[in-house]
Biotite code that builds the C-alpha atoms (Angstrom):
import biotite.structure as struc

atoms = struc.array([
    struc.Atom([174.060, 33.233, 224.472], chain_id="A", res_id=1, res_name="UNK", atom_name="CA", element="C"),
    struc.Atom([174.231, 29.169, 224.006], chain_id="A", res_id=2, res_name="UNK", atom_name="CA", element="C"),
    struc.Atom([176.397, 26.805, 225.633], chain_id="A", res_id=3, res_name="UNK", atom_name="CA", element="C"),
    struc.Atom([178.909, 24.573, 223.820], chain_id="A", res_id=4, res_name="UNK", atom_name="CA", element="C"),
    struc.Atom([178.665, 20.642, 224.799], chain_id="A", res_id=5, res_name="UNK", atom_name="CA", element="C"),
    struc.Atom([181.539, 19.491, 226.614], chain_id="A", res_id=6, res_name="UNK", atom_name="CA", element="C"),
    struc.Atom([180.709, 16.234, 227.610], chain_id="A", res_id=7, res_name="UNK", atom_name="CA", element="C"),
    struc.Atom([176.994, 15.237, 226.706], chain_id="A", res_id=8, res_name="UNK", atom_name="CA", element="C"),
    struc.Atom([177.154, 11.971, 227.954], chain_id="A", res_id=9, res_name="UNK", atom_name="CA", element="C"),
    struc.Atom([177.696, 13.770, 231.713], chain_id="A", res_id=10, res_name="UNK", atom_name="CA", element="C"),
    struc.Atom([175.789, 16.475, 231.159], chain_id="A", res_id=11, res_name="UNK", atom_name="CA", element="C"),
    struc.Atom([178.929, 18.985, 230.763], chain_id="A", res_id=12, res_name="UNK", atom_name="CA", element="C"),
    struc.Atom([178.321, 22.345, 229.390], chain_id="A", res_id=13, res_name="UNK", atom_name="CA", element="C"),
    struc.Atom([180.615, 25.232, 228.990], chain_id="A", res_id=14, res_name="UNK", atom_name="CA", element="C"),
    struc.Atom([179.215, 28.704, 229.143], chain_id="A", res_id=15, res_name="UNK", atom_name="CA", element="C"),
    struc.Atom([182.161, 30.828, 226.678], chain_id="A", res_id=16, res_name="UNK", atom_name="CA", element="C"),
    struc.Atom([181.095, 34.338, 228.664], chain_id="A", res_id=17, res_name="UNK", atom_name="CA", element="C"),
    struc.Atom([181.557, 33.323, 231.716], chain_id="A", res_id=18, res_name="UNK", atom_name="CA", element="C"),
    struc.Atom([184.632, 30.644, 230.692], chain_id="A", res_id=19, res_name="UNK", atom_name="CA", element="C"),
    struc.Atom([183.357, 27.614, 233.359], chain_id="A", res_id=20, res_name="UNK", atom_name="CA", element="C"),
    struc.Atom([182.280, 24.117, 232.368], chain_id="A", res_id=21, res_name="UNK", atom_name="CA", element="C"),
    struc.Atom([179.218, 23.478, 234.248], chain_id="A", res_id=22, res_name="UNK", atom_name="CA", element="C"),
    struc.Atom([176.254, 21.254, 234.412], chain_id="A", res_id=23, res_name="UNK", atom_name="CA", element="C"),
    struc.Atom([173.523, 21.509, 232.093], chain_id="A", res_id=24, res_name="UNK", atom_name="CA", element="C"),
    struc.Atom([170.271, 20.599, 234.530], chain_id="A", res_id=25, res_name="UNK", atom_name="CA", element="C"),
    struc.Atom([171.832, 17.779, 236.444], chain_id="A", res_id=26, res_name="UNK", atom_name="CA", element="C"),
    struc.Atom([172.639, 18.563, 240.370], chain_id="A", res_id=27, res_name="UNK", atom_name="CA", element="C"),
    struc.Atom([175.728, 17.306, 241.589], chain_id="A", res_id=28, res_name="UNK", atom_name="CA", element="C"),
    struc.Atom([174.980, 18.289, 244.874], chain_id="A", res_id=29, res_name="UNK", atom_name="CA", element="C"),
    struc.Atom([174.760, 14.181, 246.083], chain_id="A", res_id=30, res_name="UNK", atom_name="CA", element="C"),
    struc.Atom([178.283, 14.093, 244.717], chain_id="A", res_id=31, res_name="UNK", atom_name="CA", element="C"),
    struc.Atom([179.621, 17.331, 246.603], chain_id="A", res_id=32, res_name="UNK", atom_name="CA", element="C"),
    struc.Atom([177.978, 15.868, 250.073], chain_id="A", res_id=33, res_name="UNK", atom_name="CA", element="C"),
    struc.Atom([179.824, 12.327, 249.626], chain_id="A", res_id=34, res_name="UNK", atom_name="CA", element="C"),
    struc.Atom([183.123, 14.418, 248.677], chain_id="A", res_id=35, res_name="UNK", atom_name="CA", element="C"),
    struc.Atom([182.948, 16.463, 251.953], chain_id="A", res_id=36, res_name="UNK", atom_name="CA", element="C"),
    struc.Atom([182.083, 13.852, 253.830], chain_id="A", res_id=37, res_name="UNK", atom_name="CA", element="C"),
    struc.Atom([185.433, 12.097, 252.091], chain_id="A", res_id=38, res_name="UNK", atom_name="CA", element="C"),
    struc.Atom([187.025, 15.302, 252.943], chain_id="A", res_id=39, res_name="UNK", atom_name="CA", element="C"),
    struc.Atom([186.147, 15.147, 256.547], chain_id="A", res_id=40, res_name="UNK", atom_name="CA", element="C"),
    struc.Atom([187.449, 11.353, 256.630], chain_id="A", res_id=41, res_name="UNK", atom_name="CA", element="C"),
    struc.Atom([190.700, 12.281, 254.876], chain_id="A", res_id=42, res_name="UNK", atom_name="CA", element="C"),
    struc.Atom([191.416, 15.338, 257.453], chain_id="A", res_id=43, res_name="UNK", atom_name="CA", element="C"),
    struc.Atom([190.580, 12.722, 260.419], chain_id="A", res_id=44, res_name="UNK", atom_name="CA", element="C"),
    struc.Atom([193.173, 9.991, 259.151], chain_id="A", res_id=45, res_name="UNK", atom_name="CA", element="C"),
    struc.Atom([196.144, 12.978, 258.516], chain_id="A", res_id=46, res_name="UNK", atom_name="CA", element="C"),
    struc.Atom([194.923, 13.915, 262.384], chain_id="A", res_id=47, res_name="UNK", atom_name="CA", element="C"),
    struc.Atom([195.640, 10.797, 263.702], chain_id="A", res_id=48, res_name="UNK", atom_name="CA", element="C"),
    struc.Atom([199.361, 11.003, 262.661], chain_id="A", res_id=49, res_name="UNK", atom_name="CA", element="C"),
    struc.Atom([199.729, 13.572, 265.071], chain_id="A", res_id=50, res_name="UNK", atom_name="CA", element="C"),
    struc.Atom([198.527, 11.759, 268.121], chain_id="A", res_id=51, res_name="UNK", atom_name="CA", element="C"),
    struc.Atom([196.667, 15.157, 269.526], chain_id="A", res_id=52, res_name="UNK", atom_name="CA", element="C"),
    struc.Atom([192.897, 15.915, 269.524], chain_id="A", res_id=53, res_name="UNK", atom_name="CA", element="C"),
    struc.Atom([189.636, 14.534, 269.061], chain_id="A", res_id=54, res_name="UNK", atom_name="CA", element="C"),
    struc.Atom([188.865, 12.328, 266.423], chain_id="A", res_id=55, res_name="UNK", atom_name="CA", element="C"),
    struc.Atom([186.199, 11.991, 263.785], chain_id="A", res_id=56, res_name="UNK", atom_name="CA", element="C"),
    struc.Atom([183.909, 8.853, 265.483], chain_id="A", res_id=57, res_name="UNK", atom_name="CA", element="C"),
    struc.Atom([185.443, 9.180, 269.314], chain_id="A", res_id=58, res_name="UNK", atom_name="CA", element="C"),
    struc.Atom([183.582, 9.722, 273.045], chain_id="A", res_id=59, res_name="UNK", atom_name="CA", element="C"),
    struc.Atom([184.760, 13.345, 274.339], chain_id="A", res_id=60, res_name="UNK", atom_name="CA", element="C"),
    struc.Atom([187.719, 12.780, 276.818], chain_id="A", res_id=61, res_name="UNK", atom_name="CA", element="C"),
    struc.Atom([189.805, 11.043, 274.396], chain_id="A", res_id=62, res_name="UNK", atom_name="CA", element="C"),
    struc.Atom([192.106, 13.227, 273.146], chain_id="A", res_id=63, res_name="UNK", atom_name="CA", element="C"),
    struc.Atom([195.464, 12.154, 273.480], chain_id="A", res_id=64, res_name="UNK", atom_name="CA", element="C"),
    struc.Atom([194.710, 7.958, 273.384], chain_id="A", res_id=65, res_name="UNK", atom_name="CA", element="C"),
    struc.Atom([196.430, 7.942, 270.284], chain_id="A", res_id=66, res_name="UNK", atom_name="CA", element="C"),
    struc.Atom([199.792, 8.821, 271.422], chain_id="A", res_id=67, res_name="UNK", atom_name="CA", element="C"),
    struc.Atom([198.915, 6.914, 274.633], chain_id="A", res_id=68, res_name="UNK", atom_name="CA", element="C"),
    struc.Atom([198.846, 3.649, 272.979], chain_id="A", res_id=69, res_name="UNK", atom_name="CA", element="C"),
    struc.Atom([201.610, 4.527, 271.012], chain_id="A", res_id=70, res_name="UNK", atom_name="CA", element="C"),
    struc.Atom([204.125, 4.588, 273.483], chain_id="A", res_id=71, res_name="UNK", atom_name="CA", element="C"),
    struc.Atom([202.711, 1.455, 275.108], chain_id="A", res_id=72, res_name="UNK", atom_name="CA", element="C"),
    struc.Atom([202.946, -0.703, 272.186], chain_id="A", res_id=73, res_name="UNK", atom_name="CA", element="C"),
    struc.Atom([206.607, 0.424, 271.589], chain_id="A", res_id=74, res_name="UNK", atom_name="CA", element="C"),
    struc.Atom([206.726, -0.680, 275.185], chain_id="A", res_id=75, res_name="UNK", atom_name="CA", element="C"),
    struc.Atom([206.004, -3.757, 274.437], chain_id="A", res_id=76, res_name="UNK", atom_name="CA", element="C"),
    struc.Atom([207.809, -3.877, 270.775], chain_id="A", res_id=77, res_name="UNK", atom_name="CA", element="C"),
    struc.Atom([211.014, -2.847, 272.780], chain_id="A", res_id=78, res_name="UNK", atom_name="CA", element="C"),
    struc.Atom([210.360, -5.312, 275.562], chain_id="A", res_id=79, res_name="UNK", atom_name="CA", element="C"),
    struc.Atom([210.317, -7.998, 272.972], chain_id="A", res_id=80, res_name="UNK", atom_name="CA", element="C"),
    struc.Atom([212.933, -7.165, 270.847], chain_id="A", res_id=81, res_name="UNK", atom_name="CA", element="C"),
    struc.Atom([215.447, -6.448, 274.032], chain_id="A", res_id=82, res_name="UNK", atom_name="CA", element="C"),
    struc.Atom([214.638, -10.077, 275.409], chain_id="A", res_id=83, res_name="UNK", atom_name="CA", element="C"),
    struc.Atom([215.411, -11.953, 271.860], chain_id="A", res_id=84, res_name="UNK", atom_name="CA", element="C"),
    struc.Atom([218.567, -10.282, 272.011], chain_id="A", res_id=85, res_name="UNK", atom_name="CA", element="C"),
    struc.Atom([219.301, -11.150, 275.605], chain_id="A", res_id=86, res_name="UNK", atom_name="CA", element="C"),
    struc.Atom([218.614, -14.464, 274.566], chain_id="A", res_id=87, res_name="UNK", atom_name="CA", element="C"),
    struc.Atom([221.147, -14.404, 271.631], chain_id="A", res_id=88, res_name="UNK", atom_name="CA", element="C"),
    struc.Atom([223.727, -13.142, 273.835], chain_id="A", res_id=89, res_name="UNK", atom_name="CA", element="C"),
    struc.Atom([223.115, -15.911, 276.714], chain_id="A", res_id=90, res_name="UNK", atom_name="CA", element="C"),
    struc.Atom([223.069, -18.439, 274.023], chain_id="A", res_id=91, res_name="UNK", atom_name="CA", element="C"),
    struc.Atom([226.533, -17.574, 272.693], chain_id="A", res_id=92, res_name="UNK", atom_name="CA", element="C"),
    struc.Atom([228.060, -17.212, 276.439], chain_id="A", res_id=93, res_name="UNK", atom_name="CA", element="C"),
    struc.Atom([226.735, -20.892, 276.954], chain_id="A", res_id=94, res_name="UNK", atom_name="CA", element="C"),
    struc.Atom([227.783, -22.021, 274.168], chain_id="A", res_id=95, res_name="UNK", atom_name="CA", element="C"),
    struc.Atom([231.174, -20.726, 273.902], chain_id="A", res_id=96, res_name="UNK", atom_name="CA", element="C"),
    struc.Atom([230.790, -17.951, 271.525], chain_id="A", res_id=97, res_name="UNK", atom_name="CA", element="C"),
    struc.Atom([231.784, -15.251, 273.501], chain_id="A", res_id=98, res_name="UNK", atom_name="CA", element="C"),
])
């Protein structure tokens, strides 16, 4: 049995037996590898949310660096943000303010 052109400009067939839309004698396969490479990337980023295991591109032994660095730089954020408002608070008590 024939196929029925889908899209002929992309090389789209559909095969009415079987009921897919396939290609008709163009590989896709360069397409699939960069999609699960994407794939791989995508997984890696939602992975990093988390804080826990290894990622994609890392040295082995770096598993938790994520969360690591985390809590330093709200360290630091909290650091900074706790001495503005100390400063506030001394500038109103020298100033009569308070």
């Amino acid at each position: 049995m024939g196929y029925v052109l889908v899209l002929p400009e992309f090389g789209l067939v559909a095969d009415p037996v079987a009921g897919i839309v396939t290609t008709a004698g163009v590989s896709y396969q360069p397409v699939i590898d960069k999609v699960a490479e994407l794939e791989l990337i995508a997984d890696d980023l939602v992975g990093m949310l988390s804080g826990e295991g290894n990622l994609l591109n890392s040295f082995p032994g770096r598993e938790k660096t994520l969360s690591k660095a985390g809590m330093v730089t709200a360290l630091w954020y909290g650091l900074a943000v706790g001495l503005f408002i100390a400063f506030i608070f001394a500038l109103l008590i020298v100033f009569g303010g308070i």
